[in-house]
C-alpha positions in Angstrom: 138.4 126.4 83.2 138.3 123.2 80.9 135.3 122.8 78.5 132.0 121.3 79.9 132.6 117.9 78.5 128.9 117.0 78.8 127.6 119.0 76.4 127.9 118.4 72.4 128.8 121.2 70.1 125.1 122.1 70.1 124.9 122.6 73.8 122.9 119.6 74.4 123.3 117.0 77.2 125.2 114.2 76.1 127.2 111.3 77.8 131.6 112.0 77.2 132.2 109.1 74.7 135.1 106.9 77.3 135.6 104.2 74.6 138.9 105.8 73.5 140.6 106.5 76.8 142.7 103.9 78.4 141.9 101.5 81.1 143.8 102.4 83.9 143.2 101.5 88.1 141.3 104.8 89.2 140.4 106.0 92.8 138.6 109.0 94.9 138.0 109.7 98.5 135.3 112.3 99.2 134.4 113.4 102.8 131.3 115.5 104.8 129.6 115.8 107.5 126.4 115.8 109.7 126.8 118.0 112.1 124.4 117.7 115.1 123.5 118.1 119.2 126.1 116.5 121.7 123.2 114.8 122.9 122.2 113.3 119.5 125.5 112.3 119.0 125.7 110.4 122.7 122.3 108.8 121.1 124.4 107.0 118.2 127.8 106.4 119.8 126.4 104.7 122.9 123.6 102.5 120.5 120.4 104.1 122.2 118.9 105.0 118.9 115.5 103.5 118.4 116.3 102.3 114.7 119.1 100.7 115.6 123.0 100.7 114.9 123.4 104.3 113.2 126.8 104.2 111.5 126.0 100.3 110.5 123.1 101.1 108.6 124.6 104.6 107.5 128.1 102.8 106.3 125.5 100.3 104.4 124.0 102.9 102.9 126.8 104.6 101.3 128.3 101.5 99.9 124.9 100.9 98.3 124.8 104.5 97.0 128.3 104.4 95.3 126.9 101.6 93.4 123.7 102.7 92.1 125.3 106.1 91.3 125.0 105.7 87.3 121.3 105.2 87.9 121.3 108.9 90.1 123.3 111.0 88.3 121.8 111.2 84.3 125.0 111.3 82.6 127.4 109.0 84.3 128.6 105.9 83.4 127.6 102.4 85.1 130.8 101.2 86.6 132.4 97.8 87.4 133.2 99.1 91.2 135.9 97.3 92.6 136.2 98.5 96.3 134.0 101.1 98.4 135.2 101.8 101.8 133.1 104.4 104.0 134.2 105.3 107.5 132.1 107.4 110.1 134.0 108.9 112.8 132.4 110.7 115.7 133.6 113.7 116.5 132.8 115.4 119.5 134.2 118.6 118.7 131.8 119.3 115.6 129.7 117.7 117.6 128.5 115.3 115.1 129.7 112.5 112.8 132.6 112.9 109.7 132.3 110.7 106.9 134.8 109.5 104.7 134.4 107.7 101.4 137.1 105.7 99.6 135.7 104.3 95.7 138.3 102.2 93.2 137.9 100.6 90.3 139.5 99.8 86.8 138.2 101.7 83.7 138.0 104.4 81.4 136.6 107.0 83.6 136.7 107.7 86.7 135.0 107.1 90.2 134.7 110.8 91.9 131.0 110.7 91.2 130.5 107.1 93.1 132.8 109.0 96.3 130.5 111.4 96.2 127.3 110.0 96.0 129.1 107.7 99.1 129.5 110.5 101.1 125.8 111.9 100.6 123.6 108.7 100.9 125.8 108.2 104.1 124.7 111.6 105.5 121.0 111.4 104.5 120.7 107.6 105.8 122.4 109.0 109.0 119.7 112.0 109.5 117.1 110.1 108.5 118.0 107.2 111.6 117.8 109.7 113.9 115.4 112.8 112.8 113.0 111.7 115.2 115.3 113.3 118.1 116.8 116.0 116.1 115.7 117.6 113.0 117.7 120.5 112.8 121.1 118.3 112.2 123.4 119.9 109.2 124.5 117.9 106.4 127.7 119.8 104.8 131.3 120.0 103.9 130.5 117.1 101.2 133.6 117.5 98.5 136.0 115.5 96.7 139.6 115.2 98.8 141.4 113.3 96.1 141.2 112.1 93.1 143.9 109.4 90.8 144.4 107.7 87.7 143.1 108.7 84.2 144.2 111.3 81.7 143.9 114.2 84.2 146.0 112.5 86.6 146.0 113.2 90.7 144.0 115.7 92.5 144.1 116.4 96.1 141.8 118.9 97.9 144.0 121.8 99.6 
């Protein structure tokens, strides 16, 4: 295991100094779940939930979230975003709905963070739409799947 780069030779918190590393096109794709009743997810595929269009407002949601991530997470570092792409995808056999969030840029450092954060606004805005008809839905399976560009190169989730 690498050193925790987020700590100074002190052991306190500190944000990793970038200004050295090169700027170089840099993207992650992170994926979860919410996991939920077949009835519940009939609700949101066939646009009978009271709040409105579920995945709409939940693709929104994650967008927004990748964005606003360095103001989230106390250590990382606002980024000049250049694509977020989120896609929900119902899935019957879980029953529920998988999420899937694509985050690029062009910087020093890179964007698993923003992927992340996607991933997890998208869930939450998703429960939260339709709570009032199911409250025991299961947010999970949120990790990163892949990872490029930088120093450390490509990652991909086996």
């Amino acid at each position: 295991m690498s050193e925790l780069t987020h700590f100074d030779g002190k052991g306190d918190a500190h944000m990793v100094d970038v200004s050295e590393k090169a700027v170089t096109s840099r993207v992650a794709v992170a994926e979860g779940f919410v996991k939920m009743t077949p009835e519940t997810l009939a609700i949101i595929t066939e646009g009978r939930a009271k709040k409105g269009d579920v995945l709409g407002v939940a693709r929104l949601a994650g967008i927004m979230g990748a964005k606003k991530t360095a103001d989230l997470i106390p250590l990382c570092h606002p980024l000049p975003v250049t694509k977020v792409a989120v896609e929900l995808t119902p899935d019957t056999a879980l029953p529920g709905v998988r999420i899937e969030a694509t985050v690029k840029t062009t910087g020093q450092t890179g964007v698993e963070m923003e992927a992340l954060t996607a991933v997890s606004t998208t869930a939450l805005t998703l429960y939260d739409m339709v709570k009032a008809v199911e409250k025991s839905m299961e947010i999970g399976g949120i990790r990163l799947v892949l990872k490029d560009g930088g120093k450390s190169g490509r990652y991909e989730a086996k």
